[in-house]
Every structure is written in C-alpha cells, then in structure tokens.
C-alpha positions as CSV (number, residue, x, y, z in Angstrom):
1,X,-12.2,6.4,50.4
2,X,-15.7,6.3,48.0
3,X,-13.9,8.3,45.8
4,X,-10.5,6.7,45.7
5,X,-12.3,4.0,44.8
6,X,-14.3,5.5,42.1
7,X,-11.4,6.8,40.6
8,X,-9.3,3.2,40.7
9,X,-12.5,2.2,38.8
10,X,-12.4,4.8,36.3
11,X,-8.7,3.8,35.5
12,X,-9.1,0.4,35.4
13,X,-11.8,0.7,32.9
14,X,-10.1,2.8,30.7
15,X,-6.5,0.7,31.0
16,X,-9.2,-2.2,29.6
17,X,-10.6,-0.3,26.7
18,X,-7.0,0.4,25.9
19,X,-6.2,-3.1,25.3
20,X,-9.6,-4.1,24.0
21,X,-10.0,-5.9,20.9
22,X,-10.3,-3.5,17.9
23,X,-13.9,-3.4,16.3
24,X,-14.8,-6.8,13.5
25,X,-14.6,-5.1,10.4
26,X,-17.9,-4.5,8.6
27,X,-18.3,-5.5,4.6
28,X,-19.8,-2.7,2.9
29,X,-18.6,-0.8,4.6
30,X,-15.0,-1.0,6.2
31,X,-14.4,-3.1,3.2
32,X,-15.9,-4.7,0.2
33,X,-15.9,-8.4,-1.2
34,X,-14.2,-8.5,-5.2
35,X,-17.6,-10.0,-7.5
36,X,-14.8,-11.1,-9.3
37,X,-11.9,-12.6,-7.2
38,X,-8.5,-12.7,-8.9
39,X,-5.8,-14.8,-9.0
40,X,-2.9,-13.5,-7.0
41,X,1.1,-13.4,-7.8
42,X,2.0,-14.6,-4.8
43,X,1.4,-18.5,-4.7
44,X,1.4,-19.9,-1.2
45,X,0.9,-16.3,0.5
46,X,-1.4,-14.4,1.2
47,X,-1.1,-11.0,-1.4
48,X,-1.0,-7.3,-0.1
49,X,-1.6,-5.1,-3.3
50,X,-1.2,-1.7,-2.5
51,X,-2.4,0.9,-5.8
52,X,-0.3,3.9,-5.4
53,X,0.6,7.0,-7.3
54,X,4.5,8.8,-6.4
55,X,2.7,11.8,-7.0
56,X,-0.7,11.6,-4.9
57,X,-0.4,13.5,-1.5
58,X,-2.7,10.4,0.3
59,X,-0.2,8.2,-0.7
60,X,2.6,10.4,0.5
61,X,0.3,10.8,3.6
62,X,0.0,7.0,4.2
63,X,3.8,6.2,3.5
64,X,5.1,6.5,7.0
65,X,2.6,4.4,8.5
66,X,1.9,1.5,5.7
67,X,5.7,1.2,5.7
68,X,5.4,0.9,9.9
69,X,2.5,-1.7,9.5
70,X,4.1,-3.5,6.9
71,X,7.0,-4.3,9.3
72,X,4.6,-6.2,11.4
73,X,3.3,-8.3,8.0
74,X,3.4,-11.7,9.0
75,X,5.4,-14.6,7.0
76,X,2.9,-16.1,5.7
77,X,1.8,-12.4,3.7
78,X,3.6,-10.2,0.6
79,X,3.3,-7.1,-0.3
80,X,2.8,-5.8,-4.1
81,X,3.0,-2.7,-5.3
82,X,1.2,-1.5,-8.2
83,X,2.1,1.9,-9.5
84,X,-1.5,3.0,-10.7
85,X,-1.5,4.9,-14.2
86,X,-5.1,6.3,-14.9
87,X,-3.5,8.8,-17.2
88,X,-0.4,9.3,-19.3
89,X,0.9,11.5,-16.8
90,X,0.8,8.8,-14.2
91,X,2.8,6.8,-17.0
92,X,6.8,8.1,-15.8
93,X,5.8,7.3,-12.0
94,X,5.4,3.8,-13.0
95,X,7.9,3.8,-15.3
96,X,10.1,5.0,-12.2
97,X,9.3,2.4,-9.9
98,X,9.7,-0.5,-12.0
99,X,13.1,0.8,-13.1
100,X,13.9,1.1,-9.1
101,X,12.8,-2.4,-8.7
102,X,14.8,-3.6,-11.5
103,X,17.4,-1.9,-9.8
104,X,17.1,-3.4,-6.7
105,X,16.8,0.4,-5.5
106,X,13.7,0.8,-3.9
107,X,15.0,0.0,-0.7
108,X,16.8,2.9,-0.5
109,X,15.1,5.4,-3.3
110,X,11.4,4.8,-2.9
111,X,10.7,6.7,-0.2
112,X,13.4,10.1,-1.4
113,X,10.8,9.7,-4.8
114,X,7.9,10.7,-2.7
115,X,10.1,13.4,-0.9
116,X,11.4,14.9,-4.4
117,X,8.0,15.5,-5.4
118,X,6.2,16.4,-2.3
119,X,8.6,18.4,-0.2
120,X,11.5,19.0,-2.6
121,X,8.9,20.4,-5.8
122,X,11.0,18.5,-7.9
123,X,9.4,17.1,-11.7
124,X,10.7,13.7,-11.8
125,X,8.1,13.2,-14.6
126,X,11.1,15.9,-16.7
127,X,13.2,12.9,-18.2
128,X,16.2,15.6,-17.7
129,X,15.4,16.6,-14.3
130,X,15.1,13.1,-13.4
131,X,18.1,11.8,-15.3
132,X,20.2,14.3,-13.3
133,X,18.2,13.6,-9.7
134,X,19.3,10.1,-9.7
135,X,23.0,10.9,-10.7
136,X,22.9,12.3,-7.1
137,X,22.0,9.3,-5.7
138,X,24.4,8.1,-6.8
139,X,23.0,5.7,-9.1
140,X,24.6,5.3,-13.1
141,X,22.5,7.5,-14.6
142,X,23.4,5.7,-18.0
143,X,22.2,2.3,-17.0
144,X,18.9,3.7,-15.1
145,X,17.9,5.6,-18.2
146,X,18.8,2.8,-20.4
147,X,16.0,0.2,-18.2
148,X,14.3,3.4,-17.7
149,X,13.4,3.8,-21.9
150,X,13.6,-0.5,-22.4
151,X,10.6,-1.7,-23.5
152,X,9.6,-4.3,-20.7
153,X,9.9,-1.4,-18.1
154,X,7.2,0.2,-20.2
155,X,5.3,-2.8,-20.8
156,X,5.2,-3.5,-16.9
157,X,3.9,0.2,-16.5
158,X,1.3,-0.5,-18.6
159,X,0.3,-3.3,-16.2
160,X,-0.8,-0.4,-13.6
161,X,-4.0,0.5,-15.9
162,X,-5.2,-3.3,-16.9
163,X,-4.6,-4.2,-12.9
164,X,-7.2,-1.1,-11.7
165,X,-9.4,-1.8,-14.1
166,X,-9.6,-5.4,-13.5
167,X,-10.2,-4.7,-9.9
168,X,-12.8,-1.7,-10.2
169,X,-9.9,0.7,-8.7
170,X,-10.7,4.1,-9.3
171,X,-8.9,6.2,-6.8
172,X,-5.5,5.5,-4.6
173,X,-3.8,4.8,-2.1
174,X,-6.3,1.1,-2.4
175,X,-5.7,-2.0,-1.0
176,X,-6.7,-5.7,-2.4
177,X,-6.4,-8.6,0.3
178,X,-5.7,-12.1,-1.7
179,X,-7.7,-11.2,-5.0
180,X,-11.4,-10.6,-2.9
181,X,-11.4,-7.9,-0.8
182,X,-10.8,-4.2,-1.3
183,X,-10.2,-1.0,1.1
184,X,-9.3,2.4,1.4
185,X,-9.0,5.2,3.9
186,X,-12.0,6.4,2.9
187,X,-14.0,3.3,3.4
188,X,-12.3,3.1,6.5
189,X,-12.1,6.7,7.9
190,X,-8.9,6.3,9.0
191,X,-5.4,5.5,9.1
192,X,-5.4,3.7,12.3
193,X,-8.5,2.0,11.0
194,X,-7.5,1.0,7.6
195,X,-4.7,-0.7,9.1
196,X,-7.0,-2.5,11.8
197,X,-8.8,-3.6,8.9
198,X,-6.1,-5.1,6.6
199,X,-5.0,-7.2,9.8
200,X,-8.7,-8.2,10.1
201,X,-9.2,-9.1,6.6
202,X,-5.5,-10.9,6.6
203,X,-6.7,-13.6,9.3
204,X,-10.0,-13.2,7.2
205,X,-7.8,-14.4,4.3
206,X,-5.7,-16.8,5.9
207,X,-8.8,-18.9,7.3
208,X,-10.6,-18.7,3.4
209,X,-7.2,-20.3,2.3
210,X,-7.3,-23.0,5.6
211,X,-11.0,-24.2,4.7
212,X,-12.1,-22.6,8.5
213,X,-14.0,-19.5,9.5
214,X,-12.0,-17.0,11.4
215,X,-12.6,-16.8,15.1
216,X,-15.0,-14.3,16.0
C-alpha cells in the first residue's frame, strides 16, 4: 500500500513538472538587451525580425519549428523577415525572397527554396538554374526574372547588410524582439528554449509598450 502510494506520488510530481511554468529568461544570457534600440516597421505591434540565410543549414534546421511557433504568434505581434547578406554570395538569396514577396509567393515557395538547396543540391544562386526551377513551379519565369533583375528588388536586398549591422548581427538564424532584445539558439541552447524565450521576451515587450512590468 506504502508503495502504491509512493508511486502515485512519483507521478503526480512528475504530471506537475510537466505543466510547470517554463524557466524566466535570463539577460546575458538567454538573451541580450539592444544598447541601441531601433525603431520597428511594424507600428502598433509588437516586431518579430527573424535574420535568415536560404542557404544556412541552422536556418533550414529551425524552419519547421519557427514556422510551428509562429502559428501560435499572438495578434498583437508580426513577423519580419530579413534575408541577411554578409557577403555577395548571400546577395541572390535575398534577391530571391524579396522577389517571392513581391510575388505574393512565399506562401507557397519559401519553404521548396530551403528544400532545393538543402535536400535537392540545387544552385538557386545559377540565374539559369534558377530561372528554370521556378518555371516548374509554375510561376512566369519572364515576370519573376524581370522583378528578380529590377532595381528596388536589389535595393531591398541591400537592406539585409545595413539591418545586421545596425543591430550587431553577426551570425543567423537571430532574432530581435521590438527593436531591444536579441536571441539565438546559441544563447539559448536550444530550440525548445529559444522559442520559450521569444514568448518570454514577447509579454516582456508587450508590458514595455503598456507602461507596466511584466508579471513575474
């Protein structure tokens, strides 16, 4: 009977810690505070900016789960995506996904770009190869490249490297919460953690923007 008992105990305890409020994230170390906040694109809500790179396996990594926790975003939060160029090879990536966007695409096409390059060993970055990859998507392959090669696609490209600079990026996938607070996997240790501690910093945000501190 002791030992029935012991054992109801033991599950009991362990249902609890299932359900148990996930650990306050630390500054410094899950995350760090901007020296230099920005203004954010997103007026009234709160601003998600993901740094990515089509071709970097932790962002191909991450993709499945940031787009499962993005589902869960609440209204009052948006999500922008920043194509990161650090180099000029990063340069047709960015080029891609503002062409997508303009396209009203991604929807459908960003996550098959991550696929061609990562499972498929397909060169997007081959303007010929690509060209002829989004014929089968059955996009006009005349009016992609034509938005593709215009010069505002490139000029938002360009953003990519003035954006990481400005915020100190250096590496992706990276994450700035409403202009002041940045995190990675890395600073976080994990997926599951990282995604802990954007909700954390999101409420963090949202009080900031409400003039109160956020319940401990």
């Amino acid at each position: 009977m002791f030992t029935r008992a012991l054992a109801m105990l033991a599950a009991a305890v362990l249902s609890f810690s299932a359900f148990a409020a996930p650990e306050s994230a630390f500054e410094g170390h899950d995350y760090a505070r901007l020296s230099q906040p920005q203004p954010v694109a997103t007026g009234k809500k709160i601003e998600v900016l993901e740094f990515f790179w089509y071709r970097c396996p932790h962002c191909f990594q991450l993709e499945p789960g940031l787009t499962k926790w993005l589902k869960t975003l609440p209204k009052d939060a948006q999500v922008r995506r920043v194509p990161a160029v650090f180099r000029d090879d990063w340069l047709p990536g960015a080029k891609l996904y503002y062409t997508l966007e303009q396209m009203n695409l991604l929807g459908r096409l960003h996550h098959k770009v991550f696929d061609a390059y990562h499972l498929e060993n397909i060169n997007l970055n081959d303007p010929a190869v690509l060209g002829g990859w989004i014929a089968k998507q059955g996009v006009d392959r005349k009016k992609f490249e034509a938005i593709y090669n215009s010069f505002s696609t490139q000029s938002k490209a360009t953003q990519g490297a003035r954006l990481a600079t400005t915020y100190g990026i250096t590496g992706v996938p990276a994450f700035i919460i409403d202009g002041k607070y940045t995190t990675t996997v890395g600073m976080t240790g994990s997926e599951a953690r990282l995604f802990e501690v954007l909700d954390q910093l999101l409420v963090k945000a949202r009080a900031e923007r409400s003039g109160k501190k956020p319940a401990k």
